[in-house]
ZAMARGU-4260 file (C-alpha; in steps of 0.2 Angstrom, whole numbers, plus 5000, padded with zeros to 4 digits):
<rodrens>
0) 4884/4905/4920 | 4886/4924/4921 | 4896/4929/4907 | 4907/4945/4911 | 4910/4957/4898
5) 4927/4966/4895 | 4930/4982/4885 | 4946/4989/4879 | 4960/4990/4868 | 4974/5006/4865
10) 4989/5007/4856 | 5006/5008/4864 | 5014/5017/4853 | 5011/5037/4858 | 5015/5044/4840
15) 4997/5035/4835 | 4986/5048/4829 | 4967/5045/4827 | 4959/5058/4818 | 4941/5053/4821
20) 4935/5060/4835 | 4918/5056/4842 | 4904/5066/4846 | 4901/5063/4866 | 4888/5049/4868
25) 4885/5054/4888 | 4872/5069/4890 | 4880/5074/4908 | 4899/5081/4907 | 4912/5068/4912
30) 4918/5068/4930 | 4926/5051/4932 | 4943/5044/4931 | 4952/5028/4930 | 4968/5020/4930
35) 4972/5004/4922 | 4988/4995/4924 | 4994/4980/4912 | 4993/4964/4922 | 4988/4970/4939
40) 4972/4966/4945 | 4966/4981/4953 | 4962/4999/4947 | 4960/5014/4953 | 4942/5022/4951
45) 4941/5040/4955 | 4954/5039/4969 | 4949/5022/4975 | 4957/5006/4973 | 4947/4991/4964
50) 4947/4973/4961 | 4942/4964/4945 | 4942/4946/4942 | 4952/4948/4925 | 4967/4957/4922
55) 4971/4969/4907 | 4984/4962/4892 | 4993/4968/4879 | 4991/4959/4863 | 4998/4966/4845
60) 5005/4980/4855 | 4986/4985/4860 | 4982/4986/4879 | 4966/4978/4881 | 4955/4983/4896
65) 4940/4974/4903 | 4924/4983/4898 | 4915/4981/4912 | 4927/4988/4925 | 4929/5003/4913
70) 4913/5006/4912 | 4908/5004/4929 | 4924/5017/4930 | 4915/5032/4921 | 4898/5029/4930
75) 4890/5015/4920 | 4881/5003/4931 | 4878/4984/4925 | 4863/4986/4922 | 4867/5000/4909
80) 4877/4984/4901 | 4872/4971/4890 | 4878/4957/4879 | 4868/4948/4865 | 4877/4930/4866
85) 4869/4925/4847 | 4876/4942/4841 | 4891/4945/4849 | 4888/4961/4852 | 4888/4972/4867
90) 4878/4987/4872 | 4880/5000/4885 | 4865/5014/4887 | 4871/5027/4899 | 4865/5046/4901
95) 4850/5043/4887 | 4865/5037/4874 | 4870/5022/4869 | 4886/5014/4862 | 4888/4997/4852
100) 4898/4985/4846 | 4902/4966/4842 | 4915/4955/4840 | 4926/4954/4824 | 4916/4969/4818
105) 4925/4987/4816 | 4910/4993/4819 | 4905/5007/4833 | 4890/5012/4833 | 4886/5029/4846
110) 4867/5032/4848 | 4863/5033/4827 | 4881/5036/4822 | 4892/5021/4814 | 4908/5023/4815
115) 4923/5011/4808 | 4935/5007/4821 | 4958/5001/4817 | 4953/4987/4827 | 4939/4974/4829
120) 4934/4968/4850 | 4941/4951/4853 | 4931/4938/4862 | 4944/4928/4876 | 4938/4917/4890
125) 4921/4918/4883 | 4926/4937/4889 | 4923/4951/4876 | 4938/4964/4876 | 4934/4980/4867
130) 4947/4995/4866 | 4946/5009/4878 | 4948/5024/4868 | 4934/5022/4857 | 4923/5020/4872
135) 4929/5031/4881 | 4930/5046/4869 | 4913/5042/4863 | 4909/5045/4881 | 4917/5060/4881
140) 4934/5056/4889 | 4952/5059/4886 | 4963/5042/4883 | 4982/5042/4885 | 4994/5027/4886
145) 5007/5027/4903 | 5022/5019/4894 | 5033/5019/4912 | 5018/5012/4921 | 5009/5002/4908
150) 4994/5010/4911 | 4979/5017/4903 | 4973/5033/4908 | 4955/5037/4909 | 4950/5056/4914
155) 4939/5070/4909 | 4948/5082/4895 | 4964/5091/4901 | 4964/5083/4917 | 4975/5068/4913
160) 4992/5069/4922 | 5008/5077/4915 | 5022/5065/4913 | 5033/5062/4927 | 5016/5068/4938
165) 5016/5061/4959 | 4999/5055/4959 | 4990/5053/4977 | 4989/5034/4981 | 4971/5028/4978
170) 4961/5022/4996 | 4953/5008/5000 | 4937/5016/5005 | 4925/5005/5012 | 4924/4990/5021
175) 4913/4981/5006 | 4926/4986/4996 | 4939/4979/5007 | 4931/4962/5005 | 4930/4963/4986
180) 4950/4966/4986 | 4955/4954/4996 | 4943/4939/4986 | 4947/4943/4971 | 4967/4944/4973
185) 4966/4929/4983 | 4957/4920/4969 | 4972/4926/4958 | 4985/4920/4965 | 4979/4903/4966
190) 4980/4903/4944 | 4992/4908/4932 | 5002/4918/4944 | 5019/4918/4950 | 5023/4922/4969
195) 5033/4940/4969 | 5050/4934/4984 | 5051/4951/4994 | 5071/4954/4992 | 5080/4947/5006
200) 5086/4961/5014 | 5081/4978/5005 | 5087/4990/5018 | 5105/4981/5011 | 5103/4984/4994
205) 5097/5003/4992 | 5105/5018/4994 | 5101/5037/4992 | 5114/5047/4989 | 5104/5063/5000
210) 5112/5054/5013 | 5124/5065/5026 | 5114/5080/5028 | 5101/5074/5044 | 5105/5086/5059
215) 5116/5076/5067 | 5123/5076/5086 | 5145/5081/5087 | 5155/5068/5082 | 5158/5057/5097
220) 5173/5048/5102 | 5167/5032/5108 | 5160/5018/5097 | 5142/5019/5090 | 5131/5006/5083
225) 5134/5001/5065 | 5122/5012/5052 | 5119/5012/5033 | 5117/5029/5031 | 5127/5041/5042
230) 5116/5054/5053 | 5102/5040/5051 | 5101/5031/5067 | 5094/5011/5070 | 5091/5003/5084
235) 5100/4989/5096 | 5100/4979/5112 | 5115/4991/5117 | 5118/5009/5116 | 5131/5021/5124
240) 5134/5039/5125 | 5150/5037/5129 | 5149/5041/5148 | 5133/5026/5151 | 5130/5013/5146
245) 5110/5009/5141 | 5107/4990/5139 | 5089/4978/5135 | 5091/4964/5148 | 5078/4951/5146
250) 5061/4961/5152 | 5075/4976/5160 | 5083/4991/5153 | 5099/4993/5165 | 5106/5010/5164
255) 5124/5009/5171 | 5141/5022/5173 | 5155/5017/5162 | 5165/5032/5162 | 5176/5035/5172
260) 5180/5015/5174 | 5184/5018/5193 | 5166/5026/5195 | 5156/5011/5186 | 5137/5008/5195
265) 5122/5003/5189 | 5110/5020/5191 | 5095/5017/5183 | 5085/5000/5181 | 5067/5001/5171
270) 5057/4984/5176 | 5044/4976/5164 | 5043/4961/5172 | 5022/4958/5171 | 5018/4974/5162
275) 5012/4966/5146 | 5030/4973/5138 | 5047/4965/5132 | 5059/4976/5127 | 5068/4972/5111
280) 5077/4989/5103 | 5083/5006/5110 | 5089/5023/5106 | 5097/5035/5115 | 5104/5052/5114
285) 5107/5067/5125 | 5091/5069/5130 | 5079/5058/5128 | 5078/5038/5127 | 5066/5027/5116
290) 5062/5009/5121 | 5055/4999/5108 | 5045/4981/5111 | 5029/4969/5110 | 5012/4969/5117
295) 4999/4955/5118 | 4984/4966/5121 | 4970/4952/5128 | 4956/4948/5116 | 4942/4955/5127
300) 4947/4974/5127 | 4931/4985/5125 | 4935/4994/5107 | 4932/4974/5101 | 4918/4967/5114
305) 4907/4979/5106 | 4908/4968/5089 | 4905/4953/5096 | 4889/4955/5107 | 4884/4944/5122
310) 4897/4928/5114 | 4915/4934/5117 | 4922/4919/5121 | 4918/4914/5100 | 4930/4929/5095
315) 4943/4923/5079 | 4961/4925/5081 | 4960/4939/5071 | 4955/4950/5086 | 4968/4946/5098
320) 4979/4959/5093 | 4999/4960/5095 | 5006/4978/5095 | 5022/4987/5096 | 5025/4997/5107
325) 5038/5013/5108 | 5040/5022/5126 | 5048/5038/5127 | 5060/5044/5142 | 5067/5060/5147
330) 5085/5055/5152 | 5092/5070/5155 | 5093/5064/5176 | 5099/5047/5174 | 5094/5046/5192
335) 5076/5050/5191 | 5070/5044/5172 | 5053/5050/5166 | 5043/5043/5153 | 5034/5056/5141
340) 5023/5047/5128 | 5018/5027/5123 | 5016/5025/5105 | 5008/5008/5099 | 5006/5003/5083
345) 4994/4985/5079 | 5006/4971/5070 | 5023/4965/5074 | 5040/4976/5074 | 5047/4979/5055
350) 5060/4994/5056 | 5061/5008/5066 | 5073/5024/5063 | 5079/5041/5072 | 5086/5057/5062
355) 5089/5070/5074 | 5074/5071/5086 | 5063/5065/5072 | 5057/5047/5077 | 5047/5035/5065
360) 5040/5018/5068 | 5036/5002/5053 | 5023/4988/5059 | 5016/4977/5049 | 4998/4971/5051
365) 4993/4955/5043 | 4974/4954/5038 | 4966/4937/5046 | 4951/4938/5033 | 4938/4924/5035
370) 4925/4927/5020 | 4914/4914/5031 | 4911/4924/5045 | 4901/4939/5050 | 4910/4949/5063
375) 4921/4961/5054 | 4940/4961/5052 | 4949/4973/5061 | 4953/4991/5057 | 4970/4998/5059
380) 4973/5002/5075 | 4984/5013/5087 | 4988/5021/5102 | 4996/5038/5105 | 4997/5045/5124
385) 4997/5062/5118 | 4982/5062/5112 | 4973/5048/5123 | 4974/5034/5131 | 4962/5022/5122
390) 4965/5014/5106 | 4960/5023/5089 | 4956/5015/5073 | 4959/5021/5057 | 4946/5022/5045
395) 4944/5014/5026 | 4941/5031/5019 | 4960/5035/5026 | 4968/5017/5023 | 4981/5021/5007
400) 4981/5007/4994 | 4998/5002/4984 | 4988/4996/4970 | 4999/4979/4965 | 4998/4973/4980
405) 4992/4954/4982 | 4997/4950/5000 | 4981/4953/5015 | 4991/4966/5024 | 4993/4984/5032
410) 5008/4992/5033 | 5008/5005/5049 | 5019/5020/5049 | 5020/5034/5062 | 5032/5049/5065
415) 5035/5059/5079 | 5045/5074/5086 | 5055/5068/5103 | 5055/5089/5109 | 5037/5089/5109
420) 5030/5078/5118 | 5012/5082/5118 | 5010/5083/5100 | 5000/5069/5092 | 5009/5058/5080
425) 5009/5056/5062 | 5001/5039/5058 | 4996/5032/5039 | 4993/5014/5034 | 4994/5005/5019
430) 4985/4991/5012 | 4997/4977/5003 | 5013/4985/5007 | 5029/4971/5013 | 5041/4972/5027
435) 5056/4980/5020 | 5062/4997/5024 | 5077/5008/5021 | 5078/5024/5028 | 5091/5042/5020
440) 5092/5058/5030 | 5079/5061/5018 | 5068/5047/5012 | 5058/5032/5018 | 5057/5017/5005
445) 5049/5003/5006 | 5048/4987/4996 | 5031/4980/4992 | 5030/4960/4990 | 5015/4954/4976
450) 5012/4944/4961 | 5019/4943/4944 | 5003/4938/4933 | 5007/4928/4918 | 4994/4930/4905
455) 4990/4926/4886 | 4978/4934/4876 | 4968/4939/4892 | 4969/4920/4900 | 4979/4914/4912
460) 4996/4904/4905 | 4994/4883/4910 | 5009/4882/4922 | 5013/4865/4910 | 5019/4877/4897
465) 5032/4887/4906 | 5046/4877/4904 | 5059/4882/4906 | 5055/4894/4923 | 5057/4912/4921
470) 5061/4923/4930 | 5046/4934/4933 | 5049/4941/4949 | 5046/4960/4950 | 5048/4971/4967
475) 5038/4987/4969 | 5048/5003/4979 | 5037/5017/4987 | 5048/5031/4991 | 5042/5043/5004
480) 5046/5059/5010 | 5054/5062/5026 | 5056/5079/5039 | 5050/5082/5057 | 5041/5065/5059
485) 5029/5067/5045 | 5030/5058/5030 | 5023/5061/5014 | 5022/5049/4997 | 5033/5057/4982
490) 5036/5040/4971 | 5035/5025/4967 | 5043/5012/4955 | 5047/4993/4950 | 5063/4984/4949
495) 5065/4967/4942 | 5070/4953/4956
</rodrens>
């Protein structure tokens, strides 16, 4: 069997000093970085998200980091890697220079150089791990321990992060890439891991205190649906303005006269019956109204055909595609509504909400991965009127990545401005990212469901042992900025539970 090789180790504590510093081993000037997190089993490469088959450990307050990942990281290919089994000892020749070392020995040895080394490279798993900062400084690197995020960093000199730095979310890049993610964390969680519960009702439980300052319609003097956050709207079943009354009926949205009492008619009635649409949610204001609901798009439309060849009828469920669906109206005539835009968005309806004339949209998108078959799982996928008709995917390259995450899903998100119609909307997705949401005037968060890996010594822990349970549950919170139906990623953070 293959044996895999695993490099690292660092120390927690930031007052550590090393005074030896190595001569760079690499000829060519270091233009690679990495991230590394404790437990996790991805890392982020230059800006793209990874997957290993190992997870990193702390042991003896070191942070031990798998040497192949690492190395593969800073632009060393496996081939570049070797490892002497009757030794012990690795070596990795890059860029004409060479490193070595071997297990239980201080010992580095860069091109004709030896060097001693606080530490000696542990062998785990029949796994060597071998510390990162020697490596990676005899490669010409800068090392720096992330106390808040557990991490180790990984980056050419002086490039390295401030603390308290937002750093862009990594990508997932390509399609092959894809499939290695989605293997490998699905090969984890069947070992040593506990199952992270996403929180039973997030958009409950937060709460930003920016709250109050959304523009806002007057204060009306009619009842309005129940909010979390004032000058944040939500959707429901029934809205009023306090002269109409605006109300989801089955596959109709009946518009009637409340006010005065004496006048009450219906005046408008929108009909979905066999329109491939069922209304769920609306909003409403002066102006404009949104209708919120479900499409079954039919497994045979022509973005997918073209994947399948000359057998469509052998399609997987993963290409009959659910959507949600918002449809803008101009209300202004209450007699002669007018729609203005579709926006789709390919998953099932999470959360939706309305600040002002700013409208943004949450679907969640599972990934139906079948590692057995050919045809290729789907892409993102949306449909905006403003731009075209037709569906439009969203490409790897742009596909954000929350790097814990464990669960085969996208998270879909788009903004728009109601008063301009014709202006495309703003659509991102997330790879791994769970169905919470909770919206400020200000800022979008939402809770990401994963895995808590429970590791010793680089191995996973026999379930036997842990006895009695604990509580290992963890829950990841992306906050994301929010204003005139874009939003941006600012933070992100971990709370226990």
């Amino acid at each position: 069997m293959k044996k895999l090789i695993i490099l690292g180790i660092f120390a927690l504590a930031l007052t550590t000093v090393f005074t030896l510093k190595l001569h760079p081993a690499a000829n060519a000037a270091p233009n690679h970085s990495a991230t590394f997190v404790t437990g996790q089993i991805t890392y982020v490469a230059d800006g793209q998200v990874k997957a290993m088959d190992v997870t990193p450990f702390i042991e003896n307050n070191r942070a031990y980091v798998p040497v192949r990942y690492l190395c593969n990281a800073l632009g060393v290919q496996d081939a570049e890697i070797s490892w002497d089994q009757a030794s012990g000892s690795i070596t990795v020749i890059h860029e004409g220079s060479s490193i070595k070392m071997a297990v239980g020995s201080a010992s580095l040895l860069v091109n004709d150089r030896e060097e001693n080394m606080d530490v000696t490279p542990l062998l785990k798993e029949d796994r060597v791990f071998l510390p990162a900062r020697w490596v990676a400084e005899a490669m010409g690197y800068e090392v720096k321990w992330d106390e808040a995020g557990m991490a180790v960093l990984v980056a050419p000199p002086g490039s390295l992060p401030e603390p308290g730095t937002v750093t862009p979310l990594p990508t997932v890049g390509t399609y092959e890439n894809l499939k290695d993610l989605l293997a490998k964390t699905q090969a984890q969680r069947m070992v040593g891991s506990y199952p992270l519960r996403a929180a039973e009702n997030t958009q409950k439980i937060m709460y930003d205190k920016a709250a109050g300052n959304a523009e806002a319609d007057a204060a009306p003097d009619y009842s309005r649906t129940n909010v979390q956050v004032e000058g944040v709207d939500e959707a429901d079943i029934v809205k009023t303005d306090g002269e109409y009354i605006y109300q989801v009926n089955r596959e109709r949205i009946v518009i009637a006269k409340a006010y005065p009492a004496t006048d009450m008619e219906i005046v408008s009635n929108l009909n979905f019956e066999r329109k491939n649409f069922l209304p769920q949610e609306i909003y409403v204001d002066g102006k404009h109204m949104v209708v919120i609901g479900s499409t079954d798009w039919s497994r045979d439309y022509p973005i997918y055909r073209e994947n399948l060849g000359a057998n469509p009828s052998q399609m997987p469920y993963p290409y009959q595609q659910e959507m949600v669906k918002a449809i803008v109206y101009n209300i202004e005539d209450k007699t002669n509504i007018k729609e203005q835009r579709e926006l789709e968005l390919n998953g099932s309806y999470v959360s939706s909400r309305k600040i002002g004339q700013s409208f943004y949209l949450v679907a969640n998108k599972h990934i139906r991965y079948y590692p057995l078959q050919e045809i290729e799982a789907p892409k993102p996928i949306y449909r905006d009127t403003a731009i075209k008709d037709g569906l439009l995917e969203i490409d790897y390259p742009d596909i954000k990545c929350f790097p814990d995450f464990t669960e085969p899903n996208y998270l879909i998100v788009a903004g728009l401005n109601l008063d301009r119609p014709d202006e495309g909307a703003s659509v991102s997705s997330y790879l791994g990212a769970g169905q919470n949401v909770y919206a400020s005037t200000k800022n979008l968060y939402i809770a990401v469901t994963g895995y808590k890996h429970t590791r010793r010594a680089g191995g996973p822990v026999p379930l036997i042992e842990i006895w009695p349970p604990v509580n290992r549950d963890e829950t990841k919170i992306y906050k994301f900025s929010m204003g005139d139906g874009r939003l941006t990623y600012t933070a992100g953070g971990t709370a226990p539970g």
